[in-house]
Every structure is written in structure tokens, then in C-alpha cells.
N, C-alpha and C positions, 0 to 999 in steps of 0.2 A: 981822204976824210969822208968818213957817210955822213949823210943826212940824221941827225937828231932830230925825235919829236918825241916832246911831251905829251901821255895820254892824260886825259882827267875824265872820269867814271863814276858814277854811283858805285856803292859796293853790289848792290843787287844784281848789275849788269855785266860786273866780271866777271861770274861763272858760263852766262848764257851765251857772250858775245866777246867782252873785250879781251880776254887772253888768247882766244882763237884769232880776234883780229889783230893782235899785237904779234902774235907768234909769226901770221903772214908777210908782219910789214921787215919784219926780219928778216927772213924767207927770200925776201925781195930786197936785201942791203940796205934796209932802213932802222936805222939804232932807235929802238921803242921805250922807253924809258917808262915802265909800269911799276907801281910799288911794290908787286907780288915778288916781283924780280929784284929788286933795287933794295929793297929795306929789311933789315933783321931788327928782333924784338929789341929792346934798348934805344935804337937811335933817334936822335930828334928829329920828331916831323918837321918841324919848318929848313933846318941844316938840310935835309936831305932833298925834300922838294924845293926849295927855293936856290939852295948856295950847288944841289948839282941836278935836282932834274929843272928846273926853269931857267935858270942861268946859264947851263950849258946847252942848252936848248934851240933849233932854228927855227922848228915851229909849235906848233901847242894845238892838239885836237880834243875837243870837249864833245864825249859822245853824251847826247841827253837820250835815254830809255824812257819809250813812253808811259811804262809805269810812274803812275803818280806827278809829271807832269804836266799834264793837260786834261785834268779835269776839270 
């Protein structure tokens, strides 16, 4: 069994940063559980993040981009 981790992102930051570094943590036998990946139009937000990316989850990484939070 791999390592699951929840990513959580600004949308701003996923083009610049987070799907480059999600692609890596794959790369490297770590299951990345990103919404880009994970979700199609239709499905409920909360069903999808909570009942299988949080819940099936071992850890949870929350990138904060420093746009917009530290001004």
C-alpha cells in the first residue's frame, strides 16, 4: 500500500506549482490525491473530498502561495 496524501491549494497555485509538485510526489510512489486528477464535472464537492480524498487519506499537505496571504 502507498502512502496517500491529500493536497489542498489555492486554484491560483495549481498551474504555477501544485500539479508539478503532485506529479513528483507520484513519481516518487506517493498516491497525490489533487482535484485536477480526481474530480469530473458533475460530482459532489464534499462526497469527493471528504468521503475519498480526506477520509482515505494519511496525511494532508496544505500549500499556502504567498499571493494574497501575507499582506
Amino acid at each position: 500500500m502507498s502512502l496517500r496524501v491529500f493536497i489542498s491549494h489555492a486554484s491560483e497555485d495549481k498551474d504555477r506549482f501544485v500539479t508539478n509538485f503532485a506529479t513528483k510526489l507520484r513519481e516518487n510512489g506517493v498516491d497525490a490525491w489533487l482535484d485536477r486528477w480526481e474530480m469530473l464535472p458533475g460530482d459532489s464537492l464534499v462526497d469527493k473530498i471528504f468521503e475519498e480524498g480526506l477520509k482515505e487519506a494519511h496525511a494532508v499537505i496544505i500549500i499556502l502561495g504567498a499571493d494574497g496571504y501575507f499582506e
